[in-house]
Every structure is written in structure tokens, then in C-alpha cells.
TORNUFI-379386 format. One line per 3 residues: number of its first residue (from 0); their letters; for each residue x, y, z of C-alpha. Coordinates in Angstrom, 2 decimals, always signed. Each point is the difference from the previous one (the first is absolute). Layout:
N
NUM = a = X Y Z; ...
END
This chain:
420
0 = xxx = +9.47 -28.41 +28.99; +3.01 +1.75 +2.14; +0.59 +3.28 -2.09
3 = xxx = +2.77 +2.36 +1.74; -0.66 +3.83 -1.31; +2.23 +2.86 +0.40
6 = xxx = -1.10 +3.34 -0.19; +2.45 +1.99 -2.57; -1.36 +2.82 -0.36
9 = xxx = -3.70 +1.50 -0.12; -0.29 -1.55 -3.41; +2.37 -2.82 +0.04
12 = xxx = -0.54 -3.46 +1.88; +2.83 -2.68 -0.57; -1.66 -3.69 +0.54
15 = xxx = +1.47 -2.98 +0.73; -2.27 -2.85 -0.90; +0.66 -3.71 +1.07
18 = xxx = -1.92 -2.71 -2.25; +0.32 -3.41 +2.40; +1.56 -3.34 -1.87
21 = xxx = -2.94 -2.25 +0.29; -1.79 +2.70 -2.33; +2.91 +0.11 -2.71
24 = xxx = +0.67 -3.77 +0.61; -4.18 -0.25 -0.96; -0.19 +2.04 -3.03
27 = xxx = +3.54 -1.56 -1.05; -1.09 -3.68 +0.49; -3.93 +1.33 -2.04
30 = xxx = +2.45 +1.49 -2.87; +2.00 -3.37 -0.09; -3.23 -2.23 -0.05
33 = xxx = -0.97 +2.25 -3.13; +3.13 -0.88 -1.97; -0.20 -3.48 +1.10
36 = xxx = -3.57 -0.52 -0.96; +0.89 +2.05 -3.49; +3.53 -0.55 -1.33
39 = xxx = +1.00 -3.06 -1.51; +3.48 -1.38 +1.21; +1.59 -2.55 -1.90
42 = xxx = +0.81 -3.60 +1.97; -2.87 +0.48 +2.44; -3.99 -0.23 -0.38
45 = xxx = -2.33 +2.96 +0.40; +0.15 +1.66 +3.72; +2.43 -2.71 +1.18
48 = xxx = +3.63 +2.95 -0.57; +2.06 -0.11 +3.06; -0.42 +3.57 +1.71
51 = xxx = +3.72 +0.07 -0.59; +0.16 -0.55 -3.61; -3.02 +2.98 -0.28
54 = xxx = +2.17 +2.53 +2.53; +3.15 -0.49 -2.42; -1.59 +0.61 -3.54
57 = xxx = -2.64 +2.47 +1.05; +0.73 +1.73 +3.64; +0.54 +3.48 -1.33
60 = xxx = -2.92 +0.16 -1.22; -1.93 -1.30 +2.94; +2.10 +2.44 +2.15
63 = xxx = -0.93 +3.13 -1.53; -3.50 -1.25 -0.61; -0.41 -0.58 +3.18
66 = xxx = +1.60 +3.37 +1.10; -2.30 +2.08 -2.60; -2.97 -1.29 +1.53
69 = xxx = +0.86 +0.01 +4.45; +1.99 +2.92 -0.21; -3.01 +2.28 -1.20
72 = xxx = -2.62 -1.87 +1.80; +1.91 +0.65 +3.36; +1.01 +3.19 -1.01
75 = xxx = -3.31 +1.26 -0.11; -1.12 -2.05 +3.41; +2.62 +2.36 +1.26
78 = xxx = -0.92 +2.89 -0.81; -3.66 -0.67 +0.45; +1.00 -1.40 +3.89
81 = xxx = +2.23 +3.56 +0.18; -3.24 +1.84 -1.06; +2.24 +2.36 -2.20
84 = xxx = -1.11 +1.07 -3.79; +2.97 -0.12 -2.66; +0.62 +2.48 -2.31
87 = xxx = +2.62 -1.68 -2.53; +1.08 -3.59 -0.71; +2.23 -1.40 +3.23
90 = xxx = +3.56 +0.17 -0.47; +1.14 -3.43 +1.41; +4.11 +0.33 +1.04
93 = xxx = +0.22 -3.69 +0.78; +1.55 -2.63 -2.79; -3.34 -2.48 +0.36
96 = xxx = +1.31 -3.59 +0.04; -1.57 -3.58 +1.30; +1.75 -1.87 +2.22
99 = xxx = -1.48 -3.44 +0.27; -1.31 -0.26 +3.61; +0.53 +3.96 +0.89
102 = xxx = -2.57 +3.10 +0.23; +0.24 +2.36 -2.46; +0.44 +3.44 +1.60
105 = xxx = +0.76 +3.46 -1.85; -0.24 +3.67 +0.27; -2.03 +2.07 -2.18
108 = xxx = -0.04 +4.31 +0.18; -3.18 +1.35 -1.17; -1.53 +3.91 -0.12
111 = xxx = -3.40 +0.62 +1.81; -2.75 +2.26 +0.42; +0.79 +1.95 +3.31
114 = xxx = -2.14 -0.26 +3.06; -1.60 +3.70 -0.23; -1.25 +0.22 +3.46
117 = xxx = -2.20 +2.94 +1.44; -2.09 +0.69 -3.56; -1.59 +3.18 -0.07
120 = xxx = -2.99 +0.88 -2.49; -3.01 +0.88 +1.64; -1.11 +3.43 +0.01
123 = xxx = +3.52 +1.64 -2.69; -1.70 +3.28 -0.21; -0.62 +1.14 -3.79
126 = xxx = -0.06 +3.46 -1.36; -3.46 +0.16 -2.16; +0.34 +0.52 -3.25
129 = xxx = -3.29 +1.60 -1.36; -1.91 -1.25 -3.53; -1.65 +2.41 -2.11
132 = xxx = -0.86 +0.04 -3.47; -0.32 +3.56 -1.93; -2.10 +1.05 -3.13
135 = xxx = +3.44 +0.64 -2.04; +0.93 -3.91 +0.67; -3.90 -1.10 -1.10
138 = xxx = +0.46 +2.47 -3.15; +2.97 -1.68 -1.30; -1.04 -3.68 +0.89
141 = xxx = -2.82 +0.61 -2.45; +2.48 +2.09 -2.46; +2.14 -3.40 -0.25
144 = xxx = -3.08 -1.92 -0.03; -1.15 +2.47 -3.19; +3.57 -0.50 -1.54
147 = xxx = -0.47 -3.71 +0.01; -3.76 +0.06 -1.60; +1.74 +2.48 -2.75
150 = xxx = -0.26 -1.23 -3.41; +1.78 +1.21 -3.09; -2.43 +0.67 -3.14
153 = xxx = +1.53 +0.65 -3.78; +0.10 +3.38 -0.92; +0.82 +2.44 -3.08
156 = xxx = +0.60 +2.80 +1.73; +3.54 +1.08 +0.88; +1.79 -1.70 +3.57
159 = xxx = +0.47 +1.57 +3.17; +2.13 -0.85 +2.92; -2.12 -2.83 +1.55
162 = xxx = -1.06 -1.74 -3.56; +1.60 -2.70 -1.11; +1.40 -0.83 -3.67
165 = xxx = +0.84 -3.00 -1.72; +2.93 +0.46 -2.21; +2.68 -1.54 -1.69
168 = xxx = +3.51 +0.74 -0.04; +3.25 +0.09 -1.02; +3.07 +0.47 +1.82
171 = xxx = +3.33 +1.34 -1.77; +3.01 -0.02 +1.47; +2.79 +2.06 -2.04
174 = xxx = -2.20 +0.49 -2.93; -0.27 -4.24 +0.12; -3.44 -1.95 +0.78
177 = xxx = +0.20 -1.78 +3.26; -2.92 -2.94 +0.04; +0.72 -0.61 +3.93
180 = xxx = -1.61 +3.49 +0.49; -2.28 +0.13 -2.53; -3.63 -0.97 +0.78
183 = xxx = -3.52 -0.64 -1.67; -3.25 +0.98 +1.02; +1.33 +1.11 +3.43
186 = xxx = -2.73 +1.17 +2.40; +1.61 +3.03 +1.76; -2.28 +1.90 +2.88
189 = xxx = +1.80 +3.43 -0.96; -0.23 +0.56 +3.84; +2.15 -3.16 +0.74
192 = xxx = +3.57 -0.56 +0.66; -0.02 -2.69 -2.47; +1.86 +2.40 -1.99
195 = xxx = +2.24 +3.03 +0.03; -2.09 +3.32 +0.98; +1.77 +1.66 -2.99
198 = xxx = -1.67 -3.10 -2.23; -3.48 +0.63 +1.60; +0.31 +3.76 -0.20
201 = xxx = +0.84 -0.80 -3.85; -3.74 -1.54 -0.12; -2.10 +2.55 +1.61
204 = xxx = -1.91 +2.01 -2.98; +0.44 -3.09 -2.52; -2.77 -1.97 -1.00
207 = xxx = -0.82 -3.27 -1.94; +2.18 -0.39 -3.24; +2.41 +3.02 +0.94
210 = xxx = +4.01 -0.64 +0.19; +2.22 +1.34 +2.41; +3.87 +0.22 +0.48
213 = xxx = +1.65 +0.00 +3.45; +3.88 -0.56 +0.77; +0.36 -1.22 +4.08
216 = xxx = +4.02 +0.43 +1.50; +0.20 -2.69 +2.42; +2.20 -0.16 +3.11
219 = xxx = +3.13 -2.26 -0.19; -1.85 -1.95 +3.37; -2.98 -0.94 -1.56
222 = xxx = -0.96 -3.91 +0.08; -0.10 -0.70 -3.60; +3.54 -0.11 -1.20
225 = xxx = -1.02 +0.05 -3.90; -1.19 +3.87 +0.49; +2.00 +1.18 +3.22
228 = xxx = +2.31 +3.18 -0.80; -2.19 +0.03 -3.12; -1.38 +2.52 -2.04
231 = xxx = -3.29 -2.06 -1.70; -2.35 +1.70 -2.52; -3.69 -1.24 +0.13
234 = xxx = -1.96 -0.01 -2.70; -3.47 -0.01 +1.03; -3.63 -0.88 -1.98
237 = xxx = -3.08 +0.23 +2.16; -2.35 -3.52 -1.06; -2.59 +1.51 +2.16
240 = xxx = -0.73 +2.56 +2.78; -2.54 -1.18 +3.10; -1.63 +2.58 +2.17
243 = xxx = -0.25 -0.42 +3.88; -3.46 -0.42 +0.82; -0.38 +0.60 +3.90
246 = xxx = -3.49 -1.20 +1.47; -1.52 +3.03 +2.20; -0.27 -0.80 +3.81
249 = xxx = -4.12 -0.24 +0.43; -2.41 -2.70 +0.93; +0.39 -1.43 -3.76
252 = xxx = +3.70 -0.74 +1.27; -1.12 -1.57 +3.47; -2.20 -2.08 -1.68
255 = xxx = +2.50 -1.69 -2.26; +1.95 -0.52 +2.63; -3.07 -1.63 +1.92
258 = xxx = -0.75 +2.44 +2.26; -3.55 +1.38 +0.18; +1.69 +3.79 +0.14
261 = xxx = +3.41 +2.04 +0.19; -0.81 +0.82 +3.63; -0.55 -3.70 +0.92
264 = xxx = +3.28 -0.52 -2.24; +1.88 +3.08 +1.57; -1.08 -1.44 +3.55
267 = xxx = +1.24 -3.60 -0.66; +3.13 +1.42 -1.12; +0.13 +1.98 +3.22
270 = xxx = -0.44 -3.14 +1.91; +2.77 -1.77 -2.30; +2.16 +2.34 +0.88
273 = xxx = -0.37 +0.20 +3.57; +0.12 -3.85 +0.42; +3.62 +0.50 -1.67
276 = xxx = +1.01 +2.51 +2.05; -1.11 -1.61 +3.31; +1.74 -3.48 -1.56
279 = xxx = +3.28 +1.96 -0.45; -0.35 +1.85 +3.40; -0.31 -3.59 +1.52
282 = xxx = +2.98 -0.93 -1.33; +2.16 +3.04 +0.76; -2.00 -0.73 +3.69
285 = xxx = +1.85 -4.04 +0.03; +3.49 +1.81 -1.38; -0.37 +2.11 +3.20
288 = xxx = -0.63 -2.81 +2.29; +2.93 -2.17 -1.10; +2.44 +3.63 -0.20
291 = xxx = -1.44 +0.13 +4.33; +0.35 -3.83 +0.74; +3.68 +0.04 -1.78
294 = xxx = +0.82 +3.27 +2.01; -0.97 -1.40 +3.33; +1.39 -3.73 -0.25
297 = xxx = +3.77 -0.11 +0.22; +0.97 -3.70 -1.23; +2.70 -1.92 -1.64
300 = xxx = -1.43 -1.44 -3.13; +1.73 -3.02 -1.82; +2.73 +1.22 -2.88
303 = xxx = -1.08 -2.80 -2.34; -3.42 +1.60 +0.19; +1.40 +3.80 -0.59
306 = xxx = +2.12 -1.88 -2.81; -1.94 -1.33 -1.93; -2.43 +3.03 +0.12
309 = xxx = +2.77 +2.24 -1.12; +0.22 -2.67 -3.09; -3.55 +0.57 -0.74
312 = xxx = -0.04 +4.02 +0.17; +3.46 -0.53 -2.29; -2.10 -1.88 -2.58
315 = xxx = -2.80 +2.28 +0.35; +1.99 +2.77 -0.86; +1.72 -1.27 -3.17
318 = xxx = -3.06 -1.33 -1.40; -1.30 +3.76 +0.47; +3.02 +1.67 -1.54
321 = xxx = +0.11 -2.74 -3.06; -3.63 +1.16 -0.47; +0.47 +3.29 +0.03
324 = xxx = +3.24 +0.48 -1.95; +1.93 +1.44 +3.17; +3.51 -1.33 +0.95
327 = xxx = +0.57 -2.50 +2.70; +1.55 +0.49 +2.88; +2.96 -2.72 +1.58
330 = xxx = -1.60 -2.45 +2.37; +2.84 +2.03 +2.59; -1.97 +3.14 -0.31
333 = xxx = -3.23 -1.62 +0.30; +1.01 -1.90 +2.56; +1.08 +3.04 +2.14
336 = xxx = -3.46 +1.64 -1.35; -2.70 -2.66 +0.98; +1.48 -1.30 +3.73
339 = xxx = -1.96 +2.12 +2.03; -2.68 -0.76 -1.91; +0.44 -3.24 -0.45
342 = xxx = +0.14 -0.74 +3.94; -3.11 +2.36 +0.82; -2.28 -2.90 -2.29
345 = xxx = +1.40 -2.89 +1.64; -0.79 +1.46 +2.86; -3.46 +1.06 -1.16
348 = xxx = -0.40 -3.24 -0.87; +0.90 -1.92 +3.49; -1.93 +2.69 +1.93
351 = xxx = -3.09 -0.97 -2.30; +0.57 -3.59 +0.26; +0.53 +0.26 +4.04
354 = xxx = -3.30 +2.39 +0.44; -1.92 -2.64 -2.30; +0.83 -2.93 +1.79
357 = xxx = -0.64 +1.48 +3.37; -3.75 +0.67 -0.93; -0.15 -2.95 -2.39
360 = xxx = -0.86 +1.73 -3.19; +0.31 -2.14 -2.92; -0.59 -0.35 -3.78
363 = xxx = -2.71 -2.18 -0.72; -1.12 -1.67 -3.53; -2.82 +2.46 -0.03
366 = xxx = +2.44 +2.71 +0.30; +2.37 -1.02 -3.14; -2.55 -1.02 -1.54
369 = xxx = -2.02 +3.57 +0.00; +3.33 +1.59 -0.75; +0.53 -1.72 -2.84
372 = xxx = -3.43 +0.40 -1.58; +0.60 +4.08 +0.57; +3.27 -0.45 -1.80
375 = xxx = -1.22 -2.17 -3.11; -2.99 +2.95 -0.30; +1.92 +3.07 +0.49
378 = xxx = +2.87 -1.93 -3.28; -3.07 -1.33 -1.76; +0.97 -3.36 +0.74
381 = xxx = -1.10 -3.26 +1.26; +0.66 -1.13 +3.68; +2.01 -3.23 -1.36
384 = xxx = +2.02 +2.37 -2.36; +0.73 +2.37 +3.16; +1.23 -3.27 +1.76
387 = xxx = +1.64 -1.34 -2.85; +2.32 +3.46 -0.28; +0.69 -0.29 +4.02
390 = xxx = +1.76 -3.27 -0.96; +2.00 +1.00 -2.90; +1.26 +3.52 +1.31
393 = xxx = +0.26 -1.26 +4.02; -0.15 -3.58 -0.09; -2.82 -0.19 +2.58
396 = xxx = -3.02 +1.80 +1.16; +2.38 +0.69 +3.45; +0.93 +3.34 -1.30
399 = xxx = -3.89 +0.90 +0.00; -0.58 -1.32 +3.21; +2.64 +1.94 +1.67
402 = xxx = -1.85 +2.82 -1.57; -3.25 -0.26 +1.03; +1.55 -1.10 +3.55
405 = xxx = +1.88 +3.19 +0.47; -3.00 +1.94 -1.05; -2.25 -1.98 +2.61
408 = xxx = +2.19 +1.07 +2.84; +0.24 +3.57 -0.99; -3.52 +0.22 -0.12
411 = xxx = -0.66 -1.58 +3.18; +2.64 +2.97 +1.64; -1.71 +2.98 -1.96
414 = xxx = -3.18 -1.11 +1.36; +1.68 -0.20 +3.55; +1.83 +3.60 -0.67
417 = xxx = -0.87 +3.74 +0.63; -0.96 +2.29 -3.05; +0.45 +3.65 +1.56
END
């Protein structure tokens, strides 16, 4: 198939792609035959319609049938023959028209992934960054680990800081009885910030049955419009008081936890511990690589790619600040913010895709499928449910592929790289 391509620039190739008559006279006679075998036209029998009678009453259709299915077919010939990867849909600058007995020729611009020529990734040079786990981080993995085994146990005796109460309330705001903030049978950890401190600090000393009386000023900002820039008077009765009841750290504790001692516990928290750290050295290892292999390769990259990454940080950061309460900035601003950084990851990810190619790594079934297993048991879920989301949130599995494919090739450099 004669396919003329002109070089436009490092990332754009225009195409001119010729489709011969016989082929659109073939699939235009097969579309015909269709309708003739199909469509019922009044004054002649079954299949017997003049062609010229069918080309009158239905030839726009037939044309841009015909049209929707040779121009992508020999679009993709062309490219294929030109042995150049797209990056966004082909912009064709030619009116596409049959004319009976005539080629069909037109011109299509597309984006592509650059040729990246002398790739360099063997032996990048790493500065080692050393794992070691202290007694102060073992000591307070087994004081969160104690904190979760704590368990509160009724009590008579008057609360402390750390206790919790249950109590009901009222809230009064100018001398009236508010129901929105008035609760029963709240439980309140008088430690928490579930509350005000000067609510909690009302609590400390009480016990079961007593009453308290607290008033709380709160700022004109806060979230809940029926008591911001109020004064509101609590009136406080404590249902019942629970002490904390913290399980000592000794073999009774290992035990419970499965663990035939706290030394055996305190040394598979050690190893816990270091296995994180040495995971989240790796990684800070890979960001290093791709920082070195973005450094040293000096490439155009394709502005639909750095566009539509820009879009993605943009989202990214909206959905943040909606989470978190914080005001947007424009898309201007972030724009101007996330360009740089935006062009370093599409260049991460052709440098990755060109270094994986070149020593044929590649993402087998075993691979996605191990990866998803270790995502459904790390979310408690199953490995349908895992693949299941994928399709909802991304549409596809791709997304995890990509993944798992970038990761591949990063690992295959760190194990070719110098830790000094």
C-alpha cells in the first residue's frame, strides 16, 4: 500500500494514505449486494433492483459506510507499514468523498512516541540509603499494638483524662434548647477531639450519675453554621463512666497475639519493620532512577501526552482540595504549576516503555494476576471484587498493567545499578 510520510517534527508525522478503486469499488459493490439481498423495493422482485435505482435512494449511506470501515482499516496498515506508534486519534485534513471509479487518497497528522536513540541505564550509580530499625520504633509499635488490645471496663470511681463517659446532653443556645446539638447516651473518650477540650476538661473528676455545666464560645469559622459565633451552654449528665484498662506488655500479651513470647513478638515486629523500611527505600531507589534517566535523556515528548497529563494532575488536585476543605486553585495557575511536572512523567513514561521493549520485559497473566490477589488481601477483598473496581473507576485492567510494567523495568535497572 503506497503510504508517503513526512517528518514534521520529532513527534509529528503527516501521512498521506492512498486506498486503490478496485478496493472501494469491492466493499461498495459487497454493501450494495447487502441492500439488494435485504430491502424490499416496490415494482421489482427480491435481489432483482437496478444498481441505479439502489445508488439513488440509499448512496449516502453506502458512501459513508463504506468510508467508516476502509478509511480506518488503511489507516492503521499505514501506520503499521510506517512502523510509528500514535499517541492521539489522527486528525484527517482531507474532505473524504467517493468518486465512482477513483482512489481515495487523504492526509491525516498524527502525534508519536519519539525515536529515543542512545538509551542509557546500565550501571546509574545510587547513593545507599541505609535500613535500621531502633528499640524506640519497636517500643511504640507494641505501644499502638497495646492501645488497640485496650478495653474500657465500667467503673464507679471518678474519670480521668483517658476514661471515657457516656453522657447525655443538652445544648442551649441563648438560654433556648437546641435538639441539633443535643445528644443521648454519647460515648465521649475524654481524651478525644470528639469534643471541645473545655467540654472534656468539664468531665474529669465526675463520675456516674453526677451533672455538669459547661458554656463553649465558638469561632465564627467553624463548620456547623447552627453554633458558629455562638455562645452554647451544655448541660451535661454522666449515664456511666468506663475505665481504660491497658493490658501489660509480657508473654500473657504475646500469647494473645499468637506469639509464643514478647521477644519472639518484639523480633517479628523488628522484622516488620525493616521489610517496610527496605520496601520504601526501594521505592525512593526507582524515584532516583527515573530523576537520572530524565536528567540524562534530552527529548521532545508529544504535547497531547503532556496535555492530557496536566488534565489528570488538575483533577487530582481538586479532588484533594474538595476533600480536604481547601480552596481551589484556577486551572491557569495549575496549569503554570504542574508543566514541568507534567512533561518529566511523560517522559518517565516513554523512557520506561523504550528500556522495556529493548530487553522485552512484559506483563504476563501470572503477573496481574498475583498483583491482584495482593491487592484483594491487603482491602480484605476478593480477587473478582478487586477486578470488578478496576472496571468501574478505570474502565480496564490497562491502568494496572501499566503499573506493574513500569515497576518491572525499574526493577530490572536497580538490579543493573550501583549502590555506593
Amino acid at each position: 500500500m503506497p503510504t508517503e510520510v513526512e517528518t514534521i517534527s520529532p513527534t509529528t508525522r503527516r501521512l498521506r494514505i492512498n486506498i486503490p478503486s478496485d478496493v472501494i469499488k469491492s466493499e461498495t459493490d459487497n454493501a450494495y449486494n447487502k441492500i439488494r439481498a435485504t430491502t424490499k423495493i416496490p415494482g421489482f422482485r427480491p435481489g432483482k433492483a437496478p444498481q441505479a435505482i439502489l445508488e439513488k435512494r440509499f448512496g449516502k449511506n453506502v458512501e459513508a459506510e463504506v468510508i467508516e470501515k476502509i478509511v480506518p482499516e488503511y489507516y492503521m496498515k499505514a501506520v503499521k507499514e510506517a512502523n510509528l506508534e500514535p499517541v492521539n486519534y489522527p486528525n484527517i485534513e482531507d474532505k473524504l468523498e467517493l468518486l465512482s471509479g477513483q482512489p481515495l487518497s487523504f492526509t491525516v497528522t498524527i502525534e508519536v512516541k519519539p525515536e529515543i536513540g542512545d538509551l542509557k541505564y546500565e550501571g546509574i550509580v545510587l547513593k545507599e540509603k541505609p535500613v535500621s530499625v531502633d528499640d524506640d520504633e519497636i517500643d511504640k509499635a507494641l505501644k499502638l499494638m497495646q492501645g488497640g488490645r485496650t478495653l474500657f471496663t465500667v467503673t464507679e470511681e471518678a474519670l480521668s483524662e483517658n476514661d471515657m463517659a457516656i453522657v447525655s446532653y443538652d445544648g442551649y443556645i441563648e438560654d433556648k434548647l437546641t435538639e441539633e446539638i443535643s445528644y443521648k447516651e454519647f460515648p465521649l473518650v475524654l481524651s478525644s477531639d470528639a469534643m471541645p477540650k473545655e467540654f472534656n476538661s468539664a468531665l474529669v473528676g465526675k463520675k456516674k450519675g453526677d451533672k455538669a455545666e459547661v458554656k463553649i464560645k465558638y469561632d465564627e469559622t467553624h463548620q456547623n453554621k447552627t453554633i458558629a459565633g455562638k455562645e452554647v451552654l451544655f448541660k451535661v449528665d454522666i449515664v456511666e463512666g468506663k475505665k481504660k484498662a491497658v493490658p501489660p506488655l509480657d508473654d500473657e500479651f504475646a500469647k494473645d497475639a499468637g506469639y509464643a513470647s514478647l521477644d519472639e513478638l518484639k523480633d517479628k515486629m523488628r522484622e516488620s519493620i525493616t521489610n517496610a523500611k527496605k520496601s520504601q527505600v526501594n521505592l525512593e531507589y526507582k524515584k532516583d532512577i527515573l530523576n537520572d534517566l530524565i536528567r540524562v535523556h534530552d527529548f521532545d515528548v508529544p504535547a497531547s501526552m503532556v496535555q492530557g497529563e496536566i488534565e489528570s494532575l488538575i483533577h487530582q488536585a481538586q479532588e484533594n482540595a474538595r476533600r480536604k476543605g481547601e480552596p481551589e486553585k484556577t486551572d491557569e495557575e495549575m496549569k503554570r504549576e504542574f508543566g514541568n511536572t507534567a512533561k518529566d512523567n511523560v517522559k518517565s513514561v516513554l523512557l520506561l516503555d523504550a528500556i522495556g521493549k529493548k530487553e522485552n520485559i512484559d506483563v504476563t497473566a501470572d503477573d496481574m494476576k498475583k498483583a491482584i490477589e495482593e491487592i484483594a488481601a491487603r482491602n480484605n477483598l476478593k480477587p473478582e471484587e478487586v477486578t470488578r473496581l478496576y472496571a468501574v473507576r478505570e474502565g480496564s485492567l490497562e491502568a494496572l498493567r501499566s503499573r506493574l510494567f513500569a515497576d518491572k523495568v525499574l526493577e530490572f535497572i536497580l538490579g543493573k545499578a550501583t549502590i555506593q
